[in-house]
C-alpha positions in Angstrom: 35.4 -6.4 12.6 32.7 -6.5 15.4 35.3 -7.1 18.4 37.8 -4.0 17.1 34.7 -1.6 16.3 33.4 -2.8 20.4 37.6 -2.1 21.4 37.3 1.2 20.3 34.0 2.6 20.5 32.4 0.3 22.9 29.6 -1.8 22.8 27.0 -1.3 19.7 23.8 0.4 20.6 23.0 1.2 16.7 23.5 -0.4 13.5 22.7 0.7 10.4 23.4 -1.7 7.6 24.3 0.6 4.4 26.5 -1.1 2.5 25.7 -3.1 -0.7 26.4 -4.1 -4.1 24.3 -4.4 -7.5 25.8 -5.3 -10.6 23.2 -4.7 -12.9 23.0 -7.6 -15.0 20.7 -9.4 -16.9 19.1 -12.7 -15.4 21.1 -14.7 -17.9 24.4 -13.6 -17.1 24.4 -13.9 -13.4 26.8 -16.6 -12.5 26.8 -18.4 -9.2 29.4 -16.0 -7.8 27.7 -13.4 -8.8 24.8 -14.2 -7.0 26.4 -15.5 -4.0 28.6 -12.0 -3.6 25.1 -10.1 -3.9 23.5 -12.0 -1.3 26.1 -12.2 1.3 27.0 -8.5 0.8 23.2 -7.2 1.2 22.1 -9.9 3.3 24.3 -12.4 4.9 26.7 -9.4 6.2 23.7 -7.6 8.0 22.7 -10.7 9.5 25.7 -11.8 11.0 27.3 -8.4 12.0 23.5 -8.2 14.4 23.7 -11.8 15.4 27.1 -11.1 16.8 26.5 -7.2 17.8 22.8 -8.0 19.3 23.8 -9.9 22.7 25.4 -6.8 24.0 22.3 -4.6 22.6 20.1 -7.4 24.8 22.0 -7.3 28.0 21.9 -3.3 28.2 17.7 -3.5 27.1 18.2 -1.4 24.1 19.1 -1.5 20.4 18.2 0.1 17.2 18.8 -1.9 13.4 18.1 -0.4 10.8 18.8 -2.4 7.8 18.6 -0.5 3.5 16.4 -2.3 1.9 14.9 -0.1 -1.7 12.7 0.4 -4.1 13.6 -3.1 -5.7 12.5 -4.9 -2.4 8.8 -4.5 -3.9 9.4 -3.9 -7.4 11.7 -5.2 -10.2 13.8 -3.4 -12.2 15.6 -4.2 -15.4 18.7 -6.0 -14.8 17.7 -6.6 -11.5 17.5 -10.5 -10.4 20.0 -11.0 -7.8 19.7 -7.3 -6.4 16.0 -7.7 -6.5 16.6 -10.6 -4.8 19.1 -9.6 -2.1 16.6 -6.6 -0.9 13.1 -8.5 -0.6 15.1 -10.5 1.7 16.5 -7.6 3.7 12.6 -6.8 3.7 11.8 -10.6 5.0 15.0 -10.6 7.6 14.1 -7.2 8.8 10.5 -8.4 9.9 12.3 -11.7 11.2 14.6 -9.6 13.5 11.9 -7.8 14.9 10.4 -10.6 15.6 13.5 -12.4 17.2 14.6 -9.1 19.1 12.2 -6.4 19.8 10.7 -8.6 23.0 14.1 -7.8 24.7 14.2 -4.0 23.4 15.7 -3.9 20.4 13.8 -2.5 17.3 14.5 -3.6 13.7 13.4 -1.6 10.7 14.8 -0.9 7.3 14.7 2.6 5.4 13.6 2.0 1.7 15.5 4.6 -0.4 14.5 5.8 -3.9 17.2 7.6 -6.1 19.6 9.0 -4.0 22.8 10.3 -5.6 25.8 7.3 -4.1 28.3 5.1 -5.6 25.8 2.6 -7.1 23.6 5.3 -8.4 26.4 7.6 -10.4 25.3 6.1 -13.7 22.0 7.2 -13.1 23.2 10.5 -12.4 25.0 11.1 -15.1 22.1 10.1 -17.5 20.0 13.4 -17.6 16.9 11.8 -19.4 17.2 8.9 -17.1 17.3 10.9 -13.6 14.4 13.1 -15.2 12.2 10.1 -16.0 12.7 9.0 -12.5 12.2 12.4 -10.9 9.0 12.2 -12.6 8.1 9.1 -11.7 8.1 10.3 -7.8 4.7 11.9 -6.4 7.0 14.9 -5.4 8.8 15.5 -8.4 12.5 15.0 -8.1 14.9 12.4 -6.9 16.1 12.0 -3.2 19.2 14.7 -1.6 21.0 13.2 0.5 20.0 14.8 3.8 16.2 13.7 3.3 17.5 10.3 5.1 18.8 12.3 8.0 15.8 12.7 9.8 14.3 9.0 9.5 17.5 7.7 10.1 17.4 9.7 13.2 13.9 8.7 14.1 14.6 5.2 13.5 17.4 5.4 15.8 16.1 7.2 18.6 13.7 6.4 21.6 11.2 8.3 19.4 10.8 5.0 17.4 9.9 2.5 20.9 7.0 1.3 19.6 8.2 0.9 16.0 9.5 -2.3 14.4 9.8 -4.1 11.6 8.3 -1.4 9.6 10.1 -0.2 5.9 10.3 3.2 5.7 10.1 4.2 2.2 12.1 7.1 1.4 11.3 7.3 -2.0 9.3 10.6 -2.7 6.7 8.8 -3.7 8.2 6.1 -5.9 6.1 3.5 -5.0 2.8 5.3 -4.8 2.9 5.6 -8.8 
């Protein structure tokens, strides 16, 4: 995937680590492959897709990663084990990339999203008690759009960002503060 992305586009400058998986289930019904596909999918696969992607990003003096971690990489949430899990270690790895990389100019961070209406969040979504309890629950007093990642993407991503790394940018409204 890494060599026909670098065919086509060229070598990686930027990474941004979005996808991931959370199947919601309770701690006692989380089977081995369960656990393994959660891991790999939030974790392993951003590690490995930099480790291969970061020697170009070294030779040129510049890189940006920015890895999602959420709200479950500092608190738990029902049903939450192995995604809990997966994202205090994309908190953990982020920190450890910066550490690895950002001597030879390449900056790791991770955004920390709250609710934001995706894929993994439509049941959420469609529960109108649910996404107003979590609205509340937010110092600003509704749940995340999906353009107020834009700009700390962007930040994170640009030279504006040098002298930042392994920071988690919560994006969260104020999720956390409560």
């Amino acid at each position: 995937m890494c060599a026909a992305a670098s065919d086509i586009f060229g070598p990686s400058d930027i990474l941004v680590h979005a996808a991931d998986v959370n199947l919601r289930q309770p701690a006692e019904d989380v089977t081995p492959q369960d656990w393994q596909l959660t891991q790999w999918l939030n974790l392993g696969a951003p590690f490995f897709i930099s480790q291969t992607l970061v020697p170009a990003m070294k030779a040129r003096g510049w890189g940006r990663i920015v890895n999602f971690a959420w709200l479950q990489t500092t608190r738990a949430f029902p049903s939450g084990i192995t995604y809990g899990a997966s994202k205090g270690g994309v908190g953990q790895m982020t920190r450890a990339m910066a550490e690895a990389w950002s001597g030879d100019g390449i900056n790791a961070n991770a955004i920390g999203p709250g609710f934001f209406p995706t894929e993994l969040t439509a049941t959420v979504f469609a529960d109108a008690d649910r996404l107003a309890r979590n609205a509340a629950e937010t110092c600003v007093g509704r749940n995340g759009r999906l353009e107020d990642i834009d700009g700390p993407i962007l930040f994170l991503c640009s030279d504006a960002s040098a002298y930042v790394t392994e920071q988690i940018l919560m994006i969260d409204g104020g999720f956390t503060a409560k």
